[in-house]
N, C-alpha and C positions, 0 to 999 in steps of 0.2 A: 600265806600271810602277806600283807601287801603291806610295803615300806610307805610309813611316813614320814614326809621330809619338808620343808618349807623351801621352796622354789620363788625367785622373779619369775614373769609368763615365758623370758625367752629360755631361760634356764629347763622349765616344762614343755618348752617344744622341742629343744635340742632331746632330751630325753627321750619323749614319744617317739622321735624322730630315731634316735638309737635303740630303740628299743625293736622299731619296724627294720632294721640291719639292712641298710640299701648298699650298695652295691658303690656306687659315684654320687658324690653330694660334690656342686659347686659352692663355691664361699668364694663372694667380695662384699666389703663392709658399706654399711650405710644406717646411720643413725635413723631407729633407735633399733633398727633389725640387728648389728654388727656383733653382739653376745650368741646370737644363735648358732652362726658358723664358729665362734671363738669356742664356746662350751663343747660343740662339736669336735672340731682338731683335736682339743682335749684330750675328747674320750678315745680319740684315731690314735694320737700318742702315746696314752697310756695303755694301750692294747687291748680297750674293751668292743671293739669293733675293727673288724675285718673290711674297713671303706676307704677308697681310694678318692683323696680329697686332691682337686683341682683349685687351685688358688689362679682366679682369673684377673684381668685386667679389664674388666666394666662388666656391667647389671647383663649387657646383650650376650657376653660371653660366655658367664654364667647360664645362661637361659639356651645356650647353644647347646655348652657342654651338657646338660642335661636331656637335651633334644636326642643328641647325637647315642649317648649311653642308652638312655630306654628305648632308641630303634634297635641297636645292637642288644638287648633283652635284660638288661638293668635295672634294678629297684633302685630307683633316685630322689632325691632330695634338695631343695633350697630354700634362702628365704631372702627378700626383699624387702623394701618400705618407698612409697612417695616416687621421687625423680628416677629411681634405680628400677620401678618397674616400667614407668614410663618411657626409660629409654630399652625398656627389652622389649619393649609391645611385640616389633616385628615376627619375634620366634617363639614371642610369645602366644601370637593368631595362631603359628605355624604348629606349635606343640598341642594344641587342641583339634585344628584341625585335619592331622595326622594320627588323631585319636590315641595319644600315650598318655599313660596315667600316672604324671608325674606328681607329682607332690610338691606345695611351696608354701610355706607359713607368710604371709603379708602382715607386716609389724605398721598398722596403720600411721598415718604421719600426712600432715597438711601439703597438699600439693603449693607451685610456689607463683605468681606471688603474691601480697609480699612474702620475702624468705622467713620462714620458720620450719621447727626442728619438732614444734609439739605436734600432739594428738589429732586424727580427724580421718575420716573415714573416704574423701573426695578420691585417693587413691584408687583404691581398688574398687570404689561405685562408678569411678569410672571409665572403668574395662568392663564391666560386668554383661557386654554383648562380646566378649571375644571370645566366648565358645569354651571356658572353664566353668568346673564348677564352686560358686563359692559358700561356704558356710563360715557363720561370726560364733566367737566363744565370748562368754558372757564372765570368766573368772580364771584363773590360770591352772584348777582342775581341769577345766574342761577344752584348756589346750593341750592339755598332754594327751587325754580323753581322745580328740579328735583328730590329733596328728595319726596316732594308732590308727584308728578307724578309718582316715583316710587313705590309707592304702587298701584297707579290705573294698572302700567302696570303687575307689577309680579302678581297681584290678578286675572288678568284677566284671564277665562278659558281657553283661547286660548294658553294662555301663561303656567302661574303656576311653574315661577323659580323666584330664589332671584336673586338681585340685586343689584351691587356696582356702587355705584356713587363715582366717584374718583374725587379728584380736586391736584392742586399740593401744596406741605407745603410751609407753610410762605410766600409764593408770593400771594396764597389765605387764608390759614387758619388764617395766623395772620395779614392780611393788611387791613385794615377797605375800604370801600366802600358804597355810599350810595346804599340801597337795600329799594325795597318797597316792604312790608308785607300784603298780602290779607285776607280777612276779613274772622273769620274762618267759618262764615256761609256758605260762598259760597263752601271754602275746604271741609264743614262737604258735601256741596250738589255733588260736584266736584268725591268726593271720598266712598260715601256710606258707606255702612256699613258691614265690611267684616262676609263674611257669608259664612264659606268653607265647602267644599261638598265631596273633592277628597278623603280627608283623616280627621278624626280625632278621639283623643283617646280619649274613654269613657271605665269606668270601672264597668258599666252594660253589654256593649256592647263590649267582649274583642276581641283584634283582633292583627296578629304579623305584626310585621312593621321589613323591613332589612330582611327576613329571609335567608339561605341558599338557595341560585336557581341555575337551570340548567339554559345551554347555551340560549336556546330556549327564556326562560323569560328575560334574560339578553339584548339578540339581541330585545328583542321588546322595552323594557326601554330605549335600545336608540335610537332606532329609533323614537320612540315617544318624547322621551327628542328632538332632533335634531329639530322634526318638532314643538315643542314648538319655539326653541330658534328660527328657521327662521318666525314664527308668530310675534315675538317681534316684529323684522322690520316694518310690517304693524302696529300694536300697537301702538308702537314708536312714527307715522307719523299722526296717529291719534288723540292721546293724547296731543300730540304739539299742534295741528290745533284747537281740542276742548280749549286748555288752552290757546290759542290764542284769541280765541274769548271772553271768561269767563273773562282773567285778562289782556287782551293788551300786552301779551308778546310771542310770537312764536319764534320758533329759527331752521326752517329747516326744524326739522325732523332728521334723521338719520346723516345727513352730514348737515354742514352750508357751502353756494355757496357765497362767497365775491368777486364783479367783475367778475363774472367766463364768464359772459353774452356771451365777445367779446374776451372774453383773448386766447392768444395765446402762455402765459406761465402759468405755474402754481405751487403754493406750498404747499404741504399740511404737518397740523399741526395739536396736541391733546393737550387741556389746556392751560393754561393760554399765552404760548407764543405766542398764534396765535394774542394778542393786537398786539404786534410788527412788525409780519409779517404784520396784515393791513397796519400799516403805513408806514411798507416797500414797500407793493404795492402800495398806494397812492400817495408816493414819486414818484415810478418809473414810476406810468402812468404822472405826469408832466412832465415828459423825454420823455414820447411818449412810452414806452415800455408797452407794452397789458399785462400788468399780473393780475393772480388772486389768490383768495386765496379757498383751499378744506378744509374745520376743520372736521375734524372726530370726532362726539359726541361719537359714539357707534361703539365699538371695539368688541364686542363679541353679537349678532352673528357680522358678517364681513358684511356692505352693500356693495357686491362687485357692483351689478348692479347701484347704484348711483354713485359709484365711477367710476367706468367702462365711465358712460356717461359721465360725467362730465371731465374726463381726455381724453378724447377717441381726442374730439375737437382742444388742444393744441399739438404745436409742440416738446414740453420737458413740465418735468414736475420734482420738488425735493420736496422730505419728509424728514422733519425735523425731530428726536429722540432724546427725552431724555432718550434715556435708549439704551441698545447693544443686538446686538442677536447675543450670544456668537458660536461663531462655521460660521456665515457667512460675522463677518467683516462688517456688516453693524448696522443700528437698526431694528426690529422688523417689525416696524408700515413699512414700506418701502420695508420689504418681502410681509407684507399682501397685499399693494396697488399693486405691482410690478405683484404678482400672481395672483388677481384679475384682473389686465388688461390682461395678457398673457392668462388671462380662454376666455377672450373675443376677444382673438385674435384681440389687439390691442396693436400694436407693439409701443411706441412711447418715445423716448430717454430718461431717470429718471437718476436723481443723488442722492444717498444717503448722509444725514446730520445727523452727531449726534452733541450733546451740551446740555448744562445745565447740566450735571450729577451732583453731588453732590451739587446742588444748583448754580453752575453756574448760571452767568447772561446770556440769552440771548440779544444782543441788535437789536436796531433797523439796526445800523450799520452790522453786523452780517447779516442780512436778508436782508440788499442791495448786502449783497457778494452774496447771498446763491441764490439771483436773476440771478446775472453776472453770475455764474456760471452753471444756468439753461439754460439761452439764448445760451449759449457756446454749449451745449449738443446738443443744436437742431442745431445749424449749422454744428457741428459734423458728426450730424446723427448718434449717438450712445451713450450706458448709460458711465455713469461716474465711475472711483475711488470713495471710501467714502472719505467726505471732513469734517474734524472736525473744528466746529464753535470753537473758543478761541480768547481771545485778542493776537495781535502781540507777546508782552512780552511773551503771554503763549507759544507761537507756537515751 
């Protein structure tokens, strides 16, 4: 019988998080991540986990100690937000490109500047070529959801990279929701028992990890990393469908399909706005207008082929961003959909949306425009200017 309980998002990852029993979890705070490691200690003090917590002095350290543990054969844990990953980049390339499958919740938050503390997803869209994989949760079930899962997926040999589970601040991390919590037998059976094999440090058995290499070993390590990260996809899809069955909760697979069945427009969204967008589609189908909605769980690797399908059908289609891709005037998520469709040579009218940044609200209002403005494009018969979501006043 699985416990209902009303969680904040950070409160539901420290859980998922305890629940997958790692081994070394680093913790240093940074708003509005700083609850995830706090909830964590917690449970370390209260003695509901057997995990040896590292209280570091910066985000890089954190990112070390974790490096350091999963070579030495560790099931690890962190989490970060905004400035705190950005200063761990370094070991942070280094922990994917050593192929460990560490685990790290990213509590999304405005890169700086100007200084702000709120919501926005610029963060981690902006590492999203360092060789991690990332997947967005859309409500604070489906962080706890995913922290779990994240371990079956980076453990997997197919796989064998870390993984950030991102959600957005304060709209998840500090808003409580009821979340129901599964029973940890089924998690201890769900997720085994990690037993790594690729790599680990024993000091009987020494051996150099990083060394200096030529070209030659370089071009293999990524190409082998690449064909990890496009394995995730299948994994992914997997993992859903098994956790589906195990706990009554599925969500897709790589992409969630909202209405998409018959729709003849479409919006695609990452995290938590996509609540609104639903009810902006629901609205508009009482109006008679065929919309749907595309949520992108997982943004690295890129599901171009689901997205591809899925968008191929309608006659326009807008991506929403909370975050910019500096240099093309649009957002990011909206380069990736746009070039995944053009791969599949499937031409079909797009308007770019950016909104939310620094914690903006997205409203529902908001996403009846960002409709209108899609319909428009496909009578068009061509993409749009970017159209920035703000209230009136802001405009």
């Amino acid at each position: 019988m699985q416990k209902v309980d009303i969680l904040n998002g950070n409160k539901a990852a420290a859980i998922g998080a305890l629940m997958a029993k790692p081994g070394v979890v680093a913790a240093y705070p940074i708003t509005p991540q700083t609850p995830v490691v706090e909830y964590f200690s917690e449970f370390v003090a209260n003695g509901e986990v057997d995990t040896e917590i590292s209280e570091v002095e910066s985000e890089l350290s954190a990112m070390s100690i974790v490096t350091g543990a999963s070579l030495a054969g560790s099931r690890t844990f962190t989490a970060t937000a905004s400035q705190g990953l950005a200063l761990m980049y370094e070991p942070y390339f280094r922990a994917s490109t050593l192929r460990l499958p560490i685990v790290m919740a990213v509590v999304n938050r405005e890169m700086i500047s100007p200084q702000s503390v709120w919501g926005g997803q610029q963060d981690s869209m902006s590492v999203r070529d360092a060789g991690w994989i990332q997947i967005y949760a859309e409500d604070n079930q489906e962080i706890l959801d995913l922290i779990i899962q994240a371990f079956r997926i980076a453990e997997d040999k197919r796989v064998l990279l870390p993984i950030n589970i991102c959600y957005d601040g304060f709209y998840l991390s500090h808003m409580t929701e009821r979340v129901l919590v599964p029973e940890q037998e089924r998690v201890d059976e769900f997720l085994g028992t990690y037993k790594p094999e690729h790599i680990l440090l024993d000091p009987e058995k020494p051996m150099g990890v990083d060394p200096l290499t030529n070209g030659v070993l370089v071009m293999e390590y990524r190409h082998k990393h690449l064909a990890g990260q496009q394995n995730a996809l299948t994994v992914l899809d997997e993992v859903d469908k098994e956790y589906g069955r195990l706990f009554g909760r599925e969500y897709g697979g790589v992409i969630e399909e909202y209405r998409m069945e018959d729709a003849e427009y479409a919006l695609v969204t990452v995290g938590s706005m996509s609540g609104a967008a639903k009810d902006a589609v629901d609205k508009k189908r009482e109006d008679g207008i065929k919309v749907g909605l595309t949520r992108m769980r997982m943004i690295r690797p890129f599901p171009k082929e689901r997205v591809c399908k899925a968008l191929s059908k309608v006659k326009s289609f807008g991506v929403i961003d909370k975050n910019v891709s500096f240099g093309w005037n649009t957002g990011i998520v909206y380069q990736e959909v746009k070039s995944a469709m053009y791969e599949g040579v499937n031409i079909v009218p797009s308007v770019p949306f950016i909104g939310g940044l620094g914690g903006e609200d997205i409203s529902v209002d908001m996403m009846l425009n960002a409709v209108d403005k899609v319909v428009s494009a496909a009578a068009d018969c061509k993409n749009s200017e970017c159209f920035w979501l703000m209230n009136e006043e802001e405009a």
